[in-house]
N, C-alpha and C positions, 0 to 999 in steps of 0.2 A: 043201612048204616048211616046212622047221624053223627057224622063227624062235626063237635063242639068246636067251634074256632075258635079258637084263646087270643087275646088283645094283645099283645106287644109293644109295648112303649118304641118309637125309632131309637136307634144309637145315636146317643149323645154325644159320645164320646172323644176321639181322636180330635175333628173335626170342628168341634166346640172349641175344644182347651187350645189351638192353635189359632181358632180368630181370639179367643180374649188373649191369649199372650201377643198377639200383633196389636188389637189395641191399648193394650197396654204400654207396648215398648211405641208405639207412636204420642201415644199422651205422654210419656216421659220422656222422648225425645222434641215436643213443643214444647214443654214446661222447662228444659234445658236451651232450646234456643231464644227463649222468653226471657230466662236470665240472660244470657249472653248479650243480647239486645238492651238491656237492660244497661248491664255494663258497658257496653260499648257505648253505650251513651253518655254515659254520665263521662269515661272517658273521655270523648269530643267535648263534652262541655269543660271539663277542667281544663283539655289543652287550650279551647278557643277562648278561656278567660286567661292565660299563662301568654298567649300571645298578644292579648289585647293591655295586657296589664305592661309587658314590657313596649308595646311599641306608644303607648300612654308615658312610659317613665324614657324611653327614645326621643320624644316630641320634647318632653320639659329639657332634654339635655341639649338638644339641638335649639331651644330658645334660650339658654344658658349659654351656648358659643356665641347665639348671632348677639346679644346683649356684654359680650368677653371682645367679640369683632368689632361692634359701636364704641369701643370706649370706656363701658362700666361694667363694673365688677360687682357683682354683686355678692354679699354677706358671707353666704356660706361655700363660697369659694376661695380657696388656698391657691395661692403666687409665690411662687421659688424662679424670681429671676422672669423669665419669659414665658415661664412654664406652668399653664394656670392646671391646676384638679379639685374636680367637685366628684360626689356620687348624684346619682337617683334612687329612691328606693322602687322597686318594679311590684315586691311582694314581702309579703313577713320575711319570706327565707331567701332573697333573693335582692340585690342591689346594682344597677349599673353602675360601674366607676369607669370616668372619663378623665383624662390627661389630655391636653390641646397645647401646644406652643406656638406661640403668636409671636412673629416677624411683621416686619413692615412689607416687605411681598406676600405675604399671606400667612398661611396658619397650617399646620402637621399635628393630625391626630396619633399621638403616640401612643394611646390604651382607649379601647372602648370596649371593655368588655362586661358582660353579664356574671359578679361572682357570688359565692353565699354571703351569706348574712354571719358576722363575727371573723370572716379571715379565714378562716381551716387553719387555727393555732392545733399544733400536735399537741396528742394528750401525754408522751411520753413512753408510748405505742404500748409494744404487747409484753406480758411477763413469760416469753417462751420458756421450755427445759435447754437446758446448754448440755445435757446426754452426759453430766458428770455425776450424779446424783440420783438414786433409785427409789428413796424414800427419804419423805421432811423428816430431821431432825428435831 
Protein backbone atom coordinates (compact mmCIF):
# COMPACT_ATOMS: atom_id res chain seq x y z
CA UNK A 1 0.00 0.00 0.00
CA UNK A 2 1.21 3.35 -1.29
CA UNK A 3 -0.11 5.73 0.77
CA UNK A 4 -0.08 9.29 -1.34
CA UNK A 5 1.06 11.96 1.11
CA UNK A 6 -0.85 15.14 0.44
CA UNK A 7 0.99 18.67 0.91
CA UNK A 8 -0.59 20.79 3.55
CA UNK A 9 0.08 24.28 3.65
CA UNK A 10 0.95 25.18 7.84
CA UNK A 11 -1.77 27.09 9.75
CA UNK A 12 -1.76 30.47 9.29
CA UNK A 13 -4.00 31.25 11.12
CA UNK A 14 -4.72 32.30 14.96
CA UNK A 15 -1.12 33.13 15.24
CA UNK A 16 -0.53 35.29 12.20
CA UNK A 17 -3.63 37.55 12.74
CA UNK A 18 -2.30 38.35 16.39
CA UNK A 19 1.31 39.27 15.51
CA UNK A 20 -0.08 41.64 12.61
CA UNK A 21 -2.71 43.02 15.18
CA UNK A 22 0.37 43.77 17.67
CA UNK A 23 2.16 45.43 14.93
CA UNK A 24 -0.09 47.25 14.18
CA UNK A 25 -1.30 48.62 17.47
CA UNK A 26 2.43 49.34 18.22
CA UNK A 27 2.94 51.33 14.90
CA UNK A 28 -0.23 53.26 15.98
CA UNK A 29 0.79 53.67 19.15
CA UNK A 30 4.57 55.31 17.89
CA UNK A 31 2.69 57.38 15.49
CA UNK A 32 0.46 58.71 18.48
CA UNK A 33 3.50 59.33 20.66
CA UNK A 34 5.13 61.05 17.69
CA UNK A 35 2.42 63.52 17.59
CA UNK A 36 2.37 63.99 21.29
CA UNK A 37 6.04 64.88 21.03
CA UNK A 38 5.38 66.90 18.54
CA UNK A 39 3.07 68.96 20.53
CA UNK A 40 4.76 68.95 23.40
CA UNK A 41 7.10 70.70 21.64
CA UNK A 42 5.85 73.26 19.98
CA UNK A 43 4.16 73.75 23.43
CA UNK A 44 7.78 74.45 25.32
CA UNK A 45 8.53 76.52 22.52
CA UNK A 46 5.44 78.93 22.86
CA UNK A 47 5.85 78.99 26.67
CA UNK A 48 9.74 79.71 26.46
CA UNK A 49 8.92 82.58 24.01
CA UNK A 50 5.82 83.95 26.42
CA UNK A 51 8.59 83.96 29.07
CA UNK A 52 11.20 85.62 27.18
CA UNK A 53 9.02 88.09 25.70
CA UNK A 54 7.59 89.20 29.27
CA UNK A 55 10.92 89.24 31.06
CA UNK A 56 12.21 91.46 27.67
CA UNK A 57 9.01 93.91 28.45
CA UNK A 58 10.17 93.37 32.66
CA UNK A 59 13.65 94.81 31.65
CA UNK A 60 12.29 98.01 29.47
CA UNK A 61 9.97 98.57 32.68
CA UNK A 62 12.55 98.43 35.20
CA UNK A 63 14.78 100.78 32.97
CA UNK A 64 11.61 103.05 32.98
CA UNK A 65 11.76 103.24 36.95
CA UNK A 66 15.59 103.57 37.16
CA UNK A 67 15.40 106.67 34.49
CA UNK A 68 11.47 107.84 36.86
CA UNK A 69 14.47 107.34 40.03
CA UNK A 70 17.29 109.67 38.03
CA UNK A 71 15.01 112.42 37.68
CA UNK A 72 13.44 112.18 34.04
CA UNK A 73 10.41 111.26 32.97
CA UNK A 74 10.16 110.06 29.99
CA UNK A 75 7.28 110.69 27.25
CA UNK A 76 5.12 108.00 27.57
CA UNK A 77 4.75 108.11 31.13
CA UNK A 78 1.65 109.46 33.12
CA UNK A 79 2.27 111.69 36.63
CA UNK A 80 -0.91 112.12 38.95
CA UNK A 81 1.07 113.80 41.73
CA UNK A 82 3.98 111.32 42.92
CA UNK A 83 2.47 108.66 41.36
CA UNK A 84 4.06 107.83 37.95
CA UNK A 85 2.27 104.87 35.39
CA UNK A 86 3.42 103.55 32.16
CA UNK A 87 2.66 100.09 30.30
CA UNK A 88 5.01 97.57 28.33
CA UNK A 89 3.75 95.86 25.64
CA UNK A 90 5.14 92.01 26.47
CA UNK A 91 2.89 90.59 23.35
CA UNK A 92 -0.05 91.41 20.86
CA UNK A 93 -2.50 90.03 23.61
CA UNK A 94 -0.67 90.77 26.58
CA UNK A 95 0.77 94.24 28.26
CA UNK A 96 2.77 94.96 31.52
CA UNK A 97 1.11 97.96 33.35
CA UNK A 98 3.26 99.37 36.05
CA UNK A 99 2.34 102.19 38.73
CA UNK A 100 5.48 103.31 40.99
CA UNK A 101 5.19 106.22 43.61
CA UNK A 102 8.27 108.09 44.01
CA UNK A 103 9.07 109.76 47.56
CA UNK A 104 12.13 111.32 48.62
CA UNK A 105 12.96 107.91 50.69
CA UNK A 106 12.38 106.04 47.99
CA UNK A 107 9.78 104.47 45.81
CA UNK A 108 6.63 101.73 46.26
CA UNK A 109 5.52 99.62 43.42
CA UNK A 110 1.84 99.85 43.63
CA UNK A 111 0.85 97.59 40.30
CA UNK A 112 2.99 95.45 38.41
CA UNK A 113 1.21 93.39 36.70
CA UNK A 114 0.86 91.33 33.41
CA UNK A 115 -2.82 92.29 31.89
CA UNK A 116 -4.60 91.55 28.30
CA UNK A 117 -4.35 93.71 25.68
CA UNK A 118 -7.84 96.25 25.65
CA UNK A 119 -8.81 96.05 29.56
CA UNK A 120 -11.44 93.05 29.71
CA UNK A 121 -14.19 95.98 28.93
CA UNK A 122 -17.51 93.63 29.51
CA UNK A 123 -19.52 92.92 26.48
CA UNK A 124 -22.74 93.36 28.50
CA UNK A 125 -22.57 89.47 29.14
CA UNK A 126 -24.95 86.80 28.39
CA UNK A 127 -28.70 87.00 26.98
CA UNK A 128 -29.93 84.14 29.59
CA UNK A 129 -33.98 82.87 29.86
CA UNK A 130 -35.30 84.49 33.18
CA UNK A 131 -37.79 80.87 33.25
CA UNK A 132 -40.72 83.50 32.51
CA UNK A 133 -41.20 82.83 28.98
CA UNK A 134 -41.68 79.45 27.02
CA UNK A 135 -41.75 80.54 23.51
CA UNK A 136 -40.50 84.05 21.43
CA UNK A 137 -43.34 86.03 20.82
Amino acid sequence: MNKKESFSPPAVGGISLLVVFAVLCLTIFGLLSLATVRADGRLADASAQAVTDYYAADCEAQAILAQLLNGEVPSDVTAEGSVYSYTCPVSKTQNLEVEVSIEESGYTVLRWQAVPVGGGEEDGGLNLWDGTQLFAE
